[in-house]
C-alpha positions as CSV (number, residue, x, y, z in Angstrom):
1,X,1.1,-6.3,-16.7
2,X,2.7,-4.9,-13.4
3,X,5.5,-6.5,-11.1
4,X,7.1,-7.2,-14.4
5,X,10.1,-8.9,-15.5
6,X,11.4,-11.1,-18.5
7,X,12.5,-14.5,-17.8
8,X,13.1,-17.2,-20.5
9,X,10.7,-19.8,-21.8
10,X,12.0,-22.8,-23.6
11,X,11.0,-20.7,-26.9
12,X,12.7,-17.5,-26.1
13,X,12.3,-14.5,-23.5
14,X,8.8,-13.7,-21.8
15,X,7.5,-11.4,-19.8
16,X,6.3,-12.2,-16.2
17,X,4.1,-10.6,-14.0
18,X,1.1,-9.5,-12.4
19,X,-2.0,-9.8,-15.0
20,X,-4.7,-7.7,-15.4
21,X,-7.8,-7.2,-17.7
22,X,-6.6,-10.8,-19.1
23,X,-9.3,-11.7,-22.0
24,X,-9.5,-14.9,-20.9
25,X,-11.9,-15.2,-18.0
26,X,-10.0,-18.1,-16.4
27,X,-7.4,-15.4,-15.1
28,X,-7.8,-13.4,-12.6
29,X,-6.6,-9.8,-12.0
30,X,-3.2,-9.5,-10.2
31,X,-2.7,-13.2,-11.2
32,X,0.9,-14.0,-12.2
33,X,1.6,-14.8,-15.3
34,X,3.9,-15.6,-18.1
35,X,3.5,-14.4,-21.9
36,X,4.8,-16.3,-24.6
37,X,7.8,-15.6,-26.3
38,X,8.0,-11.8,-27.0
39,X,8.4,-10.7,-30.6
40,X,9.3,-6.8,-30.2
41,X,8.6,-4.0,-27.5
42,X,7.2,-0.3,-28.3
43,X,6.7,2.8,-25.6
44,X,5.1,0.2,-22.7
45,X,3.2,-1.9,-25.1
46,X,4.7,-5.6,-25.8
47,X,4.2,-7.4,-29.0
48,X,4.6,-11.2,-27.7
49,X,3.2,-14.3,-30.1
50,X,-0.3,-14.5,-28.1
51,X,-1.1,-11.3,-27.5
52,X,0.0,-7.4,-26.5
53,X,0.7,-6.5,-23.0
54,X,1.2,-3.2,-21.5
55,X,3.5,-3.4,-18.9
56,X,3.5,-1.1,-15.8
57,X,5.9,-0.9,-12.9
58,X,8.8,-3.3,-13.1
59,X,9.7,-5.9,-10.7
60,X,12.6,-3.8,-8.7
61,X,13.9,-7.5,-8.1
62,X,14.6,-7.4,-12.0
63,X,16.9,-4.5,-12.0
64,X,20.0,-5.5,-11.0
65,X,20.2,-8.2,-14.0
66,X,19.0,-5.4,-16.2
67,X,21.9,-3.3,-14.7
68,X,24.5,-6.7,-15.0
69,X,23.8,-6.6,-18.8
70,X,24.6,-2.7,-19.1
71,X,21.2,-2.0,-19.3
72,X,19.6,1.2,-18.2
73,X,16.0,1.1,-17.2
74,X,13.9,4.6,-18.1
75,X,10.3,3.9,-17.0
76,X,8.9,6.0,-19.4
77,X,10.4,3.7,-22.3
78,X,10.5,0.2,-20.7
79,X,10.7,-0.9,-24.4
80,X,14.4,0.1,-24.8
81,X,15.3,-2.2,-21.9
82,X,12.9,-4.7,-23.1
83,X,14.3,-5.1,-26.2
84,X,17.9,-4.9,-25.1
85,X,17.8,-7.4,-22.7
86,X,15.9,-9.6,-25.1
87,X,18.6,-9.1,-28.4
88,X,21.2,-10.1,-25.5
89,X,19.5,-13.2,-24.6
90,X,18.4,-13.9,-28.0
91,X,20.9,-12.2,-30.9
92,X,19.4,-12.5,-33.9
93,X,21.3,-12.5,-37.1
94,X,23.7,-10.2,-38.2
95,X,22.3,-7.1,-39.6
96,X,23.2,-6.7,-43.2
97,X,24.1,-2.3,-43.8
């Protein structure tokens, strides 16, 4: 996915974005898109509850909210942010030591 960026769904954060190699014929390449709810982020691969995505470039649009939160974005690990941005918008429960 390129042009990405993570906006909220009614069941939790998503990626959006430009879609490409989509398995489903129906979509076409560069069409934008919006993932279901993402479970976890690794390297540039996302783990959402359809499918992976590897995401590319990120919408430059998308920065400055990353940058609101205290995020930092590092293009060669857009998992970090993913998953920061995505544990602010969604906490999950305490974690037990």
């Amino acid at each position: 996915m390129e042009n990405w960026s993570i906006v909220m769904r009614t069941a939790g954060p998503a990626l959006q974005g430009r879609a490409y190699n989509h398995p489903d014929p129906k979509h076409f390449d560069g069409e934008k898109l919006k993932s279901s709810p993402i479970d976890f982020a690794e390297g540039t691969q996302v783990r959402c509850r359809k499918r992976t995505w590897v995401v590319g470039t990120v919408d430059p649009d998308f920065l400055p909210t990353l940058a609101e939160h205290g995020i930092t974005f590092d293009p060669d690990n857009p998992a970090a942010a993913i998953n920061a941005i995505v544990e602010k918008l969604c906490p999950g429960p305490p974690k037990l030591n």
